[in-house]
N, C-alpha and C positions, 0 to 999 in steps of 0.2 A: 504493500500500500504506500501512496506517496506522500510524502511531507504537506501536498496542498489538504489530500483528503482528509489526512489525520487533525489539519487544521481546521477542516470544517464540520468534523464530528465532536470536536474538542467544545468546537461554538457551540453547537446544539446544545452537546449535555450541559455547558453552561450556563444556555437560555432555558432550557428544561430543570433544569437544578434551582434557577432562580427564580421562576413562577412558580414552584412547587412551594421553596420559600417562600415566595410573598400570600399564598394560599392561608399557611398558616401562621402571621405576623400582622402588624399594626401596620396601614398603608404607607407608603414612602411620604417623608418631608416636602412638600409642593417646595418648589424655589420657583416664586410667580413671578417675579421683577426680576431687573437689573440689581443686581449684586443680592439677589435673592432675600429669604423672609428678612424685613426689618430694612432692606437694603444697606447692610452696610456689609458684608460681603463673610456673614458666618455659616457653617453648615452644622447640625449637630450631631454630623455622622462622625461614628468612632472608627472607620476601620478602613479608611478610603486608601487607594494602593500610594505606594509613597513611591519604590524602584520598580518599573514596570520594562516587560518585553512586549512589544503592539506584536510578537507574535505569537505569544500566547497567555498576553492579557489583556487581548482584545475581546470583547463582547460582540459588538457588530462596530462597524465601517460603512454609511452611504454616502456616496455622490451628491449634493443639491446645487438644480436646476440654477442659474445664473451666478451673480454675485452680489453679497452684501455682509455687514460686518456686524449688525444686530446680535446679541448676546443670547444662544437658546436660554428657554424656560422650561418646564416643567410642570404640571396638575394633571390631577387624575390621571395617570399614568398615559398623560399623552405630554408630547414636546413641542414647542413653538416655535417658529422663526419667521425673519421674513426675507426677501431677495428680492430682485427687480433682475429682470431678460429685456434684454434688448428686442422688440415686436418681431413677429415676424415679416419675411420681405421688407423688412424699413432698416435704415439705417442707427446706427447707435444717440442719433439725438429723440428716438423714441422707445422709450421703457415701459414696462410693464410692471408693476410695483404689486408686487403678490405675499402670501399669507400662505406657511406650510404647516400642518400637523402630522408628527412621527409616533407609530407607536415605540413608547417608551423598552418595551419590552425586543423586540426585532428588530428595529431602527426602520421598519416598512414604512414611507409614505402613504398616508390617510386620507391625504386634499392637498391640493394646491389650487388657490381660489386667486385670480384678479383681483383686486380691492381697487385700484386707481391706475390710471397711464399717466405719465409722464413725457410732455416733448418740450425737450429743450430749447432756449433760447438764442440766440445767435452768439450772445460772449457769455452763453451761462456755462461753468464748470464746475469741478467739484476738486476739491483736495487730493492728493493723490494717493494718501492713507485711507480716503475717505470713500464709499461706496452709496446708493442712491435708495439704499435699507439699512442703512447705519442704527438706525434709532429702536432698541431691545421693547417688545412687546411687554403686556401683563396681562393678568389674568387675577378673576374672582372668584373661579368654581364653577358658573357659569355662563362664561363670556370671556372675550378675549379681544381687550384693544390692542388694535395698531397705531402708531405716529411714522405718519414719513414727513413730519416736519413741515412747511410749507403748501406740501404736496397734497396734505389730508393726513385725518386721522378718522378711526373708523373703527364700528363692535361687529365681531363676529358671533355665533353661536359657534357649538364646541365639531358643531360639523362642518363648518365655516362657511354658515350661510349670513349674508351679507345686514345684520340688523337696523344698521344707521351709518351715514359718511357724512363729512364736516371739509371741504374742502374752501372754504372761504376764508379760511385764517392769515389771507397771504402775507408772505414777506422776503423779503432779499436774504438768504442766509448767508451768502458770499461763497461762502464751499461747502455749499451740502448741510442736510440737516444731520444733527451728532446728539441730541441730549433725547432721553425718555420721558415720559409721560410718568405721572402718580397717579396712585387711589388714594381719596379722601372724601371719606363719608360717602357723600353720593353725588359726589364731582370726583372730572380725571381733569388731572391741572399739568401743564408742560408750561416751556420758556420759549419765546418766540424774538430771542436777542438779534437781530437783524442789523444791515447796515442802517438802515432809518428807523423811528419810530418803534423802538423794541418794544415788548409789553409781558406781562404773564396771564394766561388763558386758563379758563375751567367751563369743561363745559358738562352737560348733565350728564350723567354715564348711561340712564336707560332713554334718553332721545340722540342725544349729540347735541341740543340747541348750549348757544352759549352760555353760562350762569354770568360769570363778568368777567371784563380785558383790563387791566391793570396797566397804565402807559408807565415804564419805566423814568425815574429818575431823570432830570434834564443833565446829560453829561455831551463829554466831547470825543469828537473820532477820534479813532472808530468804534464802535459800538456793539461786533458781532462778537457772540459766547454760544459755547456748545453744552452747556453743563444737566444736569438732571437733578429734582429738585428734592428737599429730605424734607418729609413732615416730624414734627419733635412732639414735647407736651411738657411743660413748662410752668410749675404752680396751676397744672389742672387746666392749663389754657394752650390749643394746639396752633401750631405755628410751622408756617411752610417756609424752610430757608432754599432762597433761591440767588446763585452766585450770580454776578451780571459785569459787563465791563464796568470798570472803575470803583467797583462796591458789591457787597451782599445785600441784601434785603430782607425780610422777615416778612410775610403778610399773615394776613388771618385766612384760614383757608374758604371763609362761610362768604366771608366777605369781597377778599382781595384788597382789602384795607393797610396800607405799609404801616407796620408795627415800628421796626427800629433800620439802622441800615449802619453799616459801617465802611468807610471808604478807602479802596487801595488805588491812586491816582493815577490814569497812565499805563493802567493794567488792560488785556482784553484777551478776548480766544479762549476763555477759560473752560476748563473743560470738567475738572474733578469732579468727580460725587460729593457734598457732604458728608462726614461724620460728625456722630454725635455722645457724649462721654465723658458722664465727671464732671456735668451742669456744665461743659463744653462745648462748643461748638466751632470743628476744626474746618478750616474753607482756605483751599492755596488757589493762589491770585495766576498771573498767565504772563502772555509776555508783552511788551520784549524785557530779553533780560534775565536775570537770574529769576523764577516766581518764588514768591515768599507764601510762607503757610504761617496762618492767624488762628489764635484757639482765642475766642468769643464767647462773652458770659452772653449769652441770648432773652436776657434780661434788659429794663431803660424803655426808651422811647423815644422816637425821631432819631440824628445823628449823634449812636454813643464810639465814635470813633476815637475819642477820647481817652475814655473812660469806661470803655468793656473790651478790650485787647487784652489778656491777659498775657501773654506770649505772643513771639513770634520769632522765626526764622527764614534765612533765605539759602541755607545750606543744606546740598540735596533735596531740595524740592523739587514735587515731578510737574511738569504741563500739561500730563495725558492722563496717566493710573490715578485710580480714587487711593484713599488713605485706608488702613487699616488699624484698628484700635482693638487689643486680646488684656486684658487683665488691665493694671499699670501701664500700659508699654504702648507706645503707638507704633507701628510699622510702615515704611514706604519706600518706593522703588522709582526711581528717577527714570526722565525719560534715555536716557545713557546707561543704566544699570548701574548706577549708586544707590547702595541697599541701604539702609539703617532707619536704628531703633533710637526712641528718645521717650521720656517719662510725660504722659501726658499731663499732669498737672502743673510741670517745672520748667517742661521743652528740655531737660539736660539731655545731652548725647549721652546715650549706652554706646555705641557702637556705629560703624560704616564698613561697609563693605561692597568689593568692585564685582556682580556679580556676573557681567558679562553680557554684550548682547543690550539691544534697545526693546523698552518696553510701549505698549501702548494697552493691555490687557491689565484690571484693576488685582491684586492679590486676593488669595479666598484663604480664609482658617479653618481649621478643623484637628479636631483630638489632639490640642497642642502642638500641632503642624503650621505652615503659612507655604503656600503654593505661589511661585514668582513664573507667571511664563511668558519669555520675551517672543517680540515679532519674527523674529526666524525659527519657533515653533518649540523651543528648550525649555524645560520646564523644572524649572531649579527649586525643591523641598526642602526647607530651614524649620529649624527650630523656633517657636514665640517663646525669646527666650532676652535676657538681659546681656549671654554674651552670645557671637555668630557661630552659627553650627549647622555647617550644612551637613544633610542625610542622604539627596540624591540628586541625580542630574539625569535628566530623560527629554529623548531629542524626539519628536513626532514625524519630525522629516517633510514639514507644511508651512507655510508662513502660517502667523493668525494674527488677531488684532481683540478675537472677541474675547473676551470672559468667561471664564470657566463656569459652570450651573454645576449641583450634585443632584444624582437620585441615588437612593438608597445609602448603599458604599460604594459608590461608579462614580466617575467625573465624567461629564458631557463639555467635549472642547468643538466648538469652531474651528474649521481651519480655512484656506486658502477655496477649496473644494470640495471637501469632505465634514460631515458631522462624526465625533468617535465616541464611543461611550467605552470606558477601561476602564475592567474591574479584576 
């Protein structure tokens, strides 16, 4: 028998061995968003592979249709994503902006539905990291938003039949749309940081109509940000922090009312996710220039730029990956692969280290683990620890850019062309 067949009876008993488990066990963790429950980027699987062989610690391997850099999801044991194909018979300034469901179990495609086309403009482009599905879906249980940023945003059901689309939100995003949408209450709220007139939107999650547009802060070019936005709760009162150029901001989410803002001058592009930790609230600024990372008492009202900085740095801060916060410790990975750790309450340095390789994919934790995987597909496993200790080094042999998801003990990566789930 040959080494391919052995490898594909290896996968079956695998995938037969592991619905037999989930038969008799508590269903898998949903990771519905971008950087998964809670969105700050934790899993609370204990037993996720650290040094892997993709030959035979692969589970399944598919292909998906087109390209784009959306981060999978996870619920009900199905998976999400989305892509955009260039039309048929048309040339690449017309796209197709689509919506997939995998089962989680096979990796078999379930749907692939149109949601929106896309035709380009005469000088429109896009970033060249950047892809025309960038922006990571979510999900409720039952339904499933898309944002493709300018393009529309839009609810699926779980078969992905088409419930409401919102395609009137327009705006110049300069290269592509980059940041995710939220849930809140019964509004899905994104950033719509544009060359002009930026603003933040919420619109009703069971119509799509808009609930309210928030016109950003009067500041100066330019103006565009990619970022995805973190709801907290704050003395019983929830509060959506949304980075923007020149500043963060705070609104009410019921409302869209600006609570507080705090201002980094000169800043823009910003990309990170929010974290939040230790009555914190961590937000690195963009470029040009070295970007600085502020930890903010998210407390005050109007401009506490002042007088709620509690910290800051501008050493090894990244442009691209979100932040990670495990115990005491915060973690982060530059866009050059400068690793290190520093005490969230203090900002003191633990540690730096050169880990190799450019990043644009945020880090994920788990069982005292932190997962680093740079754009050329290497996925470098550290210790969350106060000194550096690295455990493994695993090459996927793909570029990526998205975000690692978990189900069960499997990691779900993006790549270049393929989705892989390794367990």
């Amino acid at each position: 028998m040959g080494r391919r067949s052995l490898n594909v009876m290896t996968r079956c008993v695998l995938m037969l061995g592991m619905m037999g488990m989930h038969a008799g066990k508590a269903p898998a963790e949903d990771w519905p968003e971008f950087r998964g429950p809670g969105g700050q980027g934790h899993s609370s699987a204990r037993s996720l592979p650290v040094d892997w062989d993709l030959e035979t610690d692969l589970l399944w391997k598919v292909a998906l249709p087109g390209q784009g850099w959306s981060s999978p999801i996870f619920q009900n044991g199905r998976i999400f994503v989305t892509t955009a194909t260039s039309m048929p018979h048309e040339s690449s300034k017309r796209q197709s902006l689509r919506a997939l469901s995998l089962d989680a179990a096979t990796g078999e495609i379930l749907w692939n539905v149109e949601v929106f086309t896309k035709t380009l403009g005469p000088d429109e482009s896009i970033h060249p990291k950047n892809s025309y599905a960038s922006s990571t879906p979510i999900a409720d249980g039952q339904r499933l938003y898309v944002h493709f940023g300018p393009d529309g945003t839009a609810c699926l059901d779980n078969d992905g039949r088409l419930i409401w689309a919102n395609d009137r939100l327009r705006y110049d995003s300069v290269y592509g749309a980059g940041g995710s949408p939220i849930l809140s209450g019964s509004r899905l709220i994104f950033l719509g940081d544009g060359a002009e007139d930026p603003f933040v939107a919420a619109l009703e999650r069971d119509s799509g109509v808009l609930a309210w547009r928030t016109p950003r802060p009067t500041m100066p070019s330019p103006r565009w940000s990619f970022a995805t936005p973190l709801e907290i709760e704050v003395a019983g009162r929830r509060q959506v922090i949304c980075p923007a150029a020149n500043m963060v901001c705070s609104y009410d989410p019921e409302t869209g009312e600006e609570l507080w803002r705090v201002r980094y001058p000169n800043r823009w592009s910003i990309v990170p996710r929010p974290v939040f930790s230790h009555g914190l609230v961590f937000v690195c600024t963009g470029y040009t220039g070295p970007p600085e990372l502020l930890a903010i008492r998210p407390t005050g009202s109007g401009d506490v730029t002042d007088s709620h900085v509690a910290w800051r740095t501008d050493s090894g801060v990244p442009h691209t990956p979100s932040l990670l916060i495990v115990g005491d410790q915060l973690f982060m990975v530059s866009d050059q692969g400068i690793a290190s750790c520093r005490d969230v309450e203090t900002g003191a340095l633990h540690w730096r280290h050169r880990v190799g390789g450019n990043f644009s994919a945020s880090p994920l934790y788990a069982a005292g683990r932190i997962y680093l995987v740079s754009e050329q597909g290497v996925c470098t496993v550290i210790a969350a620890a106060t000194e550096y200790q690295e455990l493994a080094r695993n090459d996927l042999g793909e570029r990526t850019l998205a975000s690692f998801a978990v189900i069960d003990q499997s990691i779900l990566v993006r790549t270049q062309q393929h989705l892989y789930r390794i367990e």
